[in-house]
Structure formats: C-alpha cells, structure tokens
C-alpha positions in Angstrom: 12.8 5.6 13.3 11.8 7.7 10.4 11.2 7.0 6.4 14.3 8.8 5.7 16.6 6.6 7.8 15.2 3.8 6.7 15.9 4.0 3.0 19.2 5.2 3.9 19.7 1.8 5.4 18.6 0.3 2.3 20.6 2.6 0.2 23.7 1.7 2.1 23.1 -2.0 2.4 22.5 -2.3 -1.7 19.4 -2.9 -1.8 17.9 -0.7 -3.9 19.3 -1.8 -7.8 19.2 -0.5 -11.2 19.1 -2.5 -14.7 16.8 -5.0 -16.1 14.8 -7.2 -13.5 12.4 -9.9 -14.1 9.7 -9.9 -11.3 7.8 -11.9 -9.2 4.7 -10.8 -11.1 6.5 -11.2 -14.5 6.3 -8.0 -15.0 10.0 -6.2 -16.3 11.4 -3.6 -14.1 14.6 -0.7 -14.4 15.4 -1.2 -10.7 14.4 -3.9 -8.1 14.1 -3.6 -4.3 16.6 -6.1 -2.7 14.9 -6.3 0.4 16.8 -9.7 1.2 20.0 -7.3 1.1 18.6 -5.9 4.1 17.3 -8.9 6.3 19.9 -10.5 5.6 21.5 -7.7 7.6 21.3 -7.7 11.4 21.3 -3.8 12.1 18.8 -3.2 9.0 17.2 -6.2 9.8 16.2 -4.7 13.8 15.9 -1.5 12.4 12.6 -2.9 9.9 11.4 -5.2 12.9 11.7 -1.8 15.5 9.4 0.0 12.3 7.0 -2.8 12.3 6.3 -3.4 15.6 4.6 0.0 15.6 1.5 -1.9 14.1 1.9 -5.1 15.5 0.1 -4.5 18.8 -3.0 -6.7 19.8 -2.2 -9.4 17.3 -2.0 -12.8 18.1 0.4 -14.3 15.7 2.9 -13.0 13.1 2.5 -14.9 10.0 5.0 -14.4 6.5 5.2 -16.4 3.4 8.2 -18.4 2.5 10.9 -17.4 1.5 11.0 -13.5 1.6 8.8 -12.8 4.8 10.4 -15.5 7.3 13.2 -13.4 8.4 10.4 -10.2 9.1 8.5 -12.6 11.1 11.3 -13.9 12.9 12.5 -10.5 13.6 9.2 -9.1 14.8 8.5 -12.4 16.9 11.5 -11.3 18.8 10.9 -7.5 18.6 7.2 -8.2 20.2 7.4 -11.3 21.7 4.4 -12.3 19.9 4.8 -16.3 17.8 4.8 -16.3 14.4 4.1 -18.6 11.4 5.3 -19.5 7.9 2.9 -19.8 4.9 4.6 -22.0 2.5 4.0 -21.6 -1.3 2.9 -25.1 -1.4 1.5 -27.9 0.8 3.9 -30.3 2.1 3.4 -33.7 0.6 5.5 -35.3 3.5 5.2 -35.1 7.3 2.4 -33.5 8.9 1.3 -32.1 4.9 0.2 -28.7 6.7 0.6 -25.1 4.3 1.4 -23.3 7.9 4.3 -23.8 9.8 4.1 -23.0 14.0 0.9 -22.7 16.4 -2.7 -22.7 15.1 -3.9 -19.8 13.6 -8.0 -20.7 14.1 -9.3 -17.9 15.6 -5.9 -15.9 16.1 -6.0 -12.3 15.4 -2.8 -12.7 12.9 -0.5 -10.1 11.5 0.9 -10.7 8.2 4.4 -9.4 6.9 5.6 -9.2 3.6 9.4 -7.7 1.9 8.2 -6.3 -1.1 4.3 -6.0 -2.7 4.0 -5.2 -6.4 0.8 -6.9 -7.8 0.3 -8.4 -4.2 -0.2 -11.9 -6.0 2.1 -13.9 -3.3 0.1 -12.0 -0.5 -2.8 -12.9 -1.9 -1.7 -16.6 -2.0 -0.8 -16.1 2.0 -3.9 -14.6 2.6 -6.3 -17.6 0.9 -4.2 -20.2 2.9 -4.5 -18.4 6.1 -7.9 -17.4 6.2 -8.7 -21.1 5.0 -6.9 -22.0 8.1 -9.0 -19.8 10.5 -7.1 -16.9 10.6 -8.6 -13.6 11.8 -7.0 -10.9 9.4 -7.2 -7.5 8.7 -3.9 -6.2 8.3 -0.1 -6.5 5.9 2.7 -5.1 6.8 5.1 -4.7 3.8 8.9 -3.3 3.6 8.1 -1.7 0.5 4.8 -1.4 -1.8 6.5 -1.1 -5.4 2.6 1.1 -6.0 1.5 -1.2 -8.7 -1.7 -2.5 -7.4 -0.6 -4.9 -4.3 -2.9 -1.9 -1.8 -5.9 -2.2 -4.5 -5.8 -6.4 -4.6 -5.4 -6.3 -0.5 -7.9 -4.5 -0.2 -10.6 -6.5 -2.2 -9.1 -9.1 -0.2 -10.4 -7.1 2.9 -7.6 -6.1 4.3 -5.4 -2.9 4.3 -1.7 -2.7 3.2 0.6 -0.6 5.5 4.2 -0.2 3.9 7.1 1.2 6.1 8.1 2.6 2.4 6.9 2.8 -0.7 8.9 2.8 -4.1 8.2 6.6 -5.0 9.9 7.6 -1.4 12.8 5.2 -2.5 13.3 6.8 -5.9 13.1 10.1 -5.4 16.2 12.1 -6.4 
C-alpha cells in the first residue's frame, strides 16, 4: 500500500481534525491526528498492520505502550505472527507488579510501535522500561511523526524512527 492510500484511509475514517487540541506533550495544536479513529477501524486497522509489517522482519517481539500502541501490536502480531508486548505507563502495584505485559523481552530482538510521535516523550518512556528489561532495540515504528522532535529524541535514544506518514504528507493541500 502506498502513502497516498493511507492518509486517504485516515481522511475518510476522521481522523485527521482541526480546532484547538491539547497534546500529549502539552503542547497546543490547530489539528490532531486521531489515529485511535483508525484502529479502532478493522479495514484501516489491517491496512496500517499490512504497512508495518514491511519493517517488522527478523524481530522477535512486538512491543507498544498502553493505551494507543496496543491495537498496532495486536494487529502486527497477527499480520507477522510474531508475539507482542504491552509497556504500561506505570508499574503494577498488584499481581505479578511487572511494567511489561506478555513473554520476556531479555535478549529479544523487539520492535516497538507507536500511533502518533510528536516530542517522542511516551516512546521514550517505552524505551527506558524495555531496555531496563533486556530488550534488544533498534527500531519504532510510528503511524504518524507530527515532525516536532520525536526522530531527534529517538535517536539520542539510539534508535531510528520510521513513520508510515508524517504530518506534512497529511497536511498538504
């Protein structure tokens, strides 16, 4: 599938909105990128997973924070046949306590997904956990990269950012 059809999907699913948004990051926005619009929808949904299976070979595990990235991994798991893993935001306080949900990730080349990057801060958060874990990393996948910084903080991280899209391909007239 190429770009094109892919932010048509999104375009026709709603998920790309105008007005005043409060972001993740804090920072205010004139449009936000609804990407739970579209895995929340089956055929956009497959059509994302189809997209990011094209990077997904040779990895181990799938890994995606809570809440945005579950549905990706999920997706992709079944698109690749390849387990995945959920980073929570927080440690459990009750049960086994663990920050990573599924298999053991020590010493498992792992892919991480993400909807949307902006400053890449909740990434960044999946990224600590995971590599505190074990985790071997070098690679996020990301619906869309909003282009304000998430590529730059990955990097220093020491990993690359691949999006499918990025916000100046969804904007343009």
């Amino acid at each position: 599938m190429n770009k094109e059809r892919l932010i048509q999907l999104f375009k026709d699913c709603g998920a790309i909105k105008f007005g005043r948004f409060v972001l993740t990051s804090g920072a205010i926005s004139n449009y936000y990128i609804d990407i739970k619009q579209a895995s929340t929808n089956p055929a956009v949904l497959r059509e994302i997973a189809k997209k990011m299976g094209e990077y997904a070979e040779g990895y181990e595990l799938i890994a995606g924070m809570e809440l945005g990235a579950v549905p990706l991994a999920v997706a992709l798991s079944l698109e690749t046949n390849t387990s995945f893993v959920i980073v929570r935001k927080e440690r459990k306080v009750h049960g086994t306590g663990s920050q990573i949900e599924g298999p053991p990730v020590e010493g498992k080349r792992v892919l991480i997904v993400e909807d949307v990057t902006t400053s890449g801060g909740s990434v960044l958060k999946a990224i600590k956990v995971l590599k505190d874990a074990g985790a071997v990393l070098d690679k996020v996948v990301t619906v869309v990269d909003r282009e304000s910084g998430a590529a730059e903080e990955i990097k220093n991280a020491g990993l690359m950012l691949i999006p499918l899209v990025s916000v100046s391909d969804l904007l343009k007239k």
